[in-house]
N, C-alpha and C positions, 0 to 999 in steps of 0.2 A: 833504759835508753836516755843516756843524760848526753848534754853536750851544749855548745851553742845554740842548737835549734830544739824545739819541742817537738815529738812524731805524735801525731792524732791517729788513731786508724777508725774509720769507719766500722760500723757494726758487722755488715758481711766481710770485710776484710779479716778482722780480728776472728769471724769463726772460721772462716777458709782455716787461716793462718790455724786455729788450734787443732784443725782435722788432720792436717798432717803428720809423717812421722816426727821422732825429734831429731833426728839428724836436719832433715830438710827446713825442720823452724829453727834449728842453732843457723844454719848458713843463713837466711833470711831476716833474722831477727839482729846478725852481726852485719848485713848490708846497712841496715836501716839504723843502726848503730855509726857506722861511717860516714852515714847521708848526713847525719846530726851535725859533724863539723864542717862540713862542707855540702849542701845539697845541689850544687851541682856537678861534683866532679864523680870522675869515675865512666861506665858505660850509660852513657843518660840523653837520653835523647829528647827534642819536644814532639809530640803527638802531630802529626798532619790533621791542622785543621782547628787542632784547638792547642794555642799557645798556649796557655798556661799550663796545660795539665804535661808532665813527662812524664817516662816511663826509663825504669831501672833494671837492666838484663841483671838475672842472679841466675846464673847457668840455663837451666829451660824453663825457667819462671820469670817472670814479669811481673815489676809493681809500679803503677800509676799513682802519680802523688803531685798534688800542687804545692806553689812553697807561696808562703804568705811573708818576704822579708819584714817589713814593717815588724810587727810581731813575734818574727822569731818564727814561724811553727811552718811544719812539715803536715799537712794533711792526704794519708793516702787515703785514696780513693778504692782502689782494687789490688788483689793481688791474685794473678794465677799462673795456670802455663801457660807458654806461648801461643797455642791453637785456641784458646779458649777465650784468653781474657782479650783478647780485640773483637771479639764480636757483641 
């Protein structure tokens, strides 16, 4: 994941992320790849309630991530399905 921005993921992030198939971690792993030059475009919405943190639809998955301009970097937070990862 290179680009303009640095992606950080979180240690639960990073295992969710590895428990999947790899079809599902290629499409997820190339979101977060496009987040890199641009983190905020794309379907991205901010969280209700807490501005900093958004969250990025990749088909029925969901990843939460704050961006730290200053520094450059991308920190996700979480990554799951839709039912799951808002609770």
């Amino acid at each position: 994941m290179s680009s303009d921005f640095e992606v950080v993921l979180r240690q639960e992030a990073r295992r969710y992320l590895k428990r999947l198939d790899l079809v599902t971690q290629r499409r997820l792993v190339q979101a977060l790849d496009e987040l890199c030059s641009d983190p905020l475009k794309g379907d991205i919405r901010p969280l209700h309630g807490q501005s900093s943190v958004f969250r990025l639809r990749v088909g029925g998955y969901r990843i939460f991530f704050r961006v730290q301009f200053a520094k450059r970097v991308i920190f996700v937070e979480a990554i799951g399905p839709r039912g799951d990862v808002y609770k």
